[in-house]
C-alpha positions as MATLAB code, in Angstrom:
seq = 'XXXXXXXXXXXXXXXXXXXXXXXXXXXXXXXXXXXXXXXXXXXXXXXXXXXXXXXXXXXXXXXXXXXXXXXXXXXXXXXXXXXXXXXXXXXXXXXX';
ca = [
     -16.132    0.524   -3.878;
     -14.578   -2.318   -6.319;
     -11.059   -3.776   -5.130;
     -10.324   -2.390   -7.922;
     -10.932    1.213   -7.314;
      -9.262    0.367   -3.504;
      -5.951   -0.805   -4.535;
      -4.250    1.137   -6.646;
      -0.666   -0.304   -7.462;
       2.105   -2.173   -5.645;
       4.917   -0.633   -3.833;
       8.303   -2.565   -4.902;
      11.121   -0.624   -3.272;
      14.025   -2.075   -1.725;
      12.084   -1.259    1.644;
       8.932   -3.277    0.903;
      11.024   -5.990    0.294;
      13.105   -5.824    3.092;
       9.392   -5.364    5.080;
       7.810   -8.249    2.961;
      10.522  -10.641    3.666;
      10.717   -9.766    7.447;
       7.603   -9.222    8.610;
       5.060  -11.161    6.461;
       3.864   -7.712    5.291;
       3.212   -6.550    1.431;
       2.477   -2.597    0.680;
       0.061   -0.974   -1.538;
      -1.042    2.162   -2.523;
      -4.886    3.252   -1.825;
      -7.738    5.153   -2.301;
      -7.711    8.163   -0.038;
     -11.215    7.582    0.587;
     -10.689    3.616    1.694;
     -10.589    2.654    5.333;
      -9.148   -0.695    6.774;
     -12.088   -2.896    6.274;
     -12.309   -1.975    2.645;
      -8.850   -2.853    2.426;
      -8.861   -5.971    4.019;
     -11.660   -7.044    1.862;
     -10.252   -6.331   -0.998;
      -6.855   -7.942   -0.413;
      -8.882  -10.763    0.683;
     -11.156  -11.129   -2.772;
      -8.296   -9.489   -5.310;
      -5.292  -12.477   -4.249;
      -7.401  -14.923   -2.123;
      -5.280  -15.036    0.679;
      -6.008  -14.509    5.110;
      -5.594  -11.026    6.159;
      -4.375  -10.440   10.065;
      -3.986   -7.255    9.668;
      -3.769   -3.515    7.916;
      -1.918   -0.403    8.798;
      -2.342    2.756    6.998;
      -0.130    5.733    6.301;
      -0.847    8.530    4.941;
       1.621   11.539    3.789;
      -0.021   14.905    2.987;
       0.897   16.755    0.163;
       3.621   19.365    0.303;
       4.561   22.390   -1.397;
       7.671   21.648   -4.279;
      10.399   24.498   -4.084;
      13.131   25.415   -6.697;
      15.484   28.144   -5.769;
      13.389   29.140   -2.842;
      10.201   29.694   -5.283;
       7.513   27.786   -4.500;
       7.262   25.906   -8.120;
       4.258   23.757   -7.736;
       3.226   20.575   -5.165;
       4.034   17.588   -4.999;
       0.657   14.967   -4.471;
       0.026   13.313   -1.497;
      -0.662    9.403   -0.836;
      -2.102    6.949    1.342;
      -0.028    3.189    1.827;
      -1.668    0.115    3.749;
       0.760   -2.194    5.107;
      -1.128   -5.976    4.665;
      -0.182   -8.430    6.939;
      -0.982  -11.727    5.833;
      -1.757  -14.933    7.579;
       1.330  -17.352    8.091;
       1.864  -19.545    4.957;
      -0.671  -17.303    2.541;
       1.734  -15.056    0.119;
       1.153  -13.026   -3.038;
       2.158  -14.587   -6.134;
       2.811  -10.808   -7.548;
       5.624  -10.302   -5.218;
       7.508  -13.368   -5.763;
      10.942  -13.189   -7.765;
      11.357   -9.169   -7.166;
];
């Protein structure tokens, strides 16, 4: 697979910056299918920056309920947490 197809968007939440600004760590949604290597690489070639590390969580998807009906699902997701090398940093993040 492409970087491309491996990293899907950003997360900006008030979290991820509170986790980018602590721990050296920026989040991104991914391809189900994508395993840590894959990400790593394509951090690596996407922003040209050192990779230490990649966690991965994944939430499965769950049943949406209105009024005790169940009304449809909500989609599940897969999040790598990057950790990058100390002094590399992703321009996209800076000044959010």
């Amino acid at each position: 697979m492409d970087y491309t197809q491996i990293l899907l968007r950003p997360v900006i939440s008030e979290k991820a910056t509170f986790v980018k600004e602590e721990d050296g760590q920026v989040i991104f949604y991914v391809h189900d299918k994508a395993n840590k290597i894959e990400i790593r690489k394509a951090v690596e070639d996407a922003f040209k920056v050192k990779v230490t590390g990649v966690n991965v969580v994944r939430r499965k998807p769950m049943p949406r309920t209105k009024f005790g009906k169940v009304t449809g699902k909500v989609p599940g997701f897969k999040k790598a947490y990057v950790t990058l090398a100390e002094g590399d940093k992703i321009e996209l993040f800076e000044g959010v």
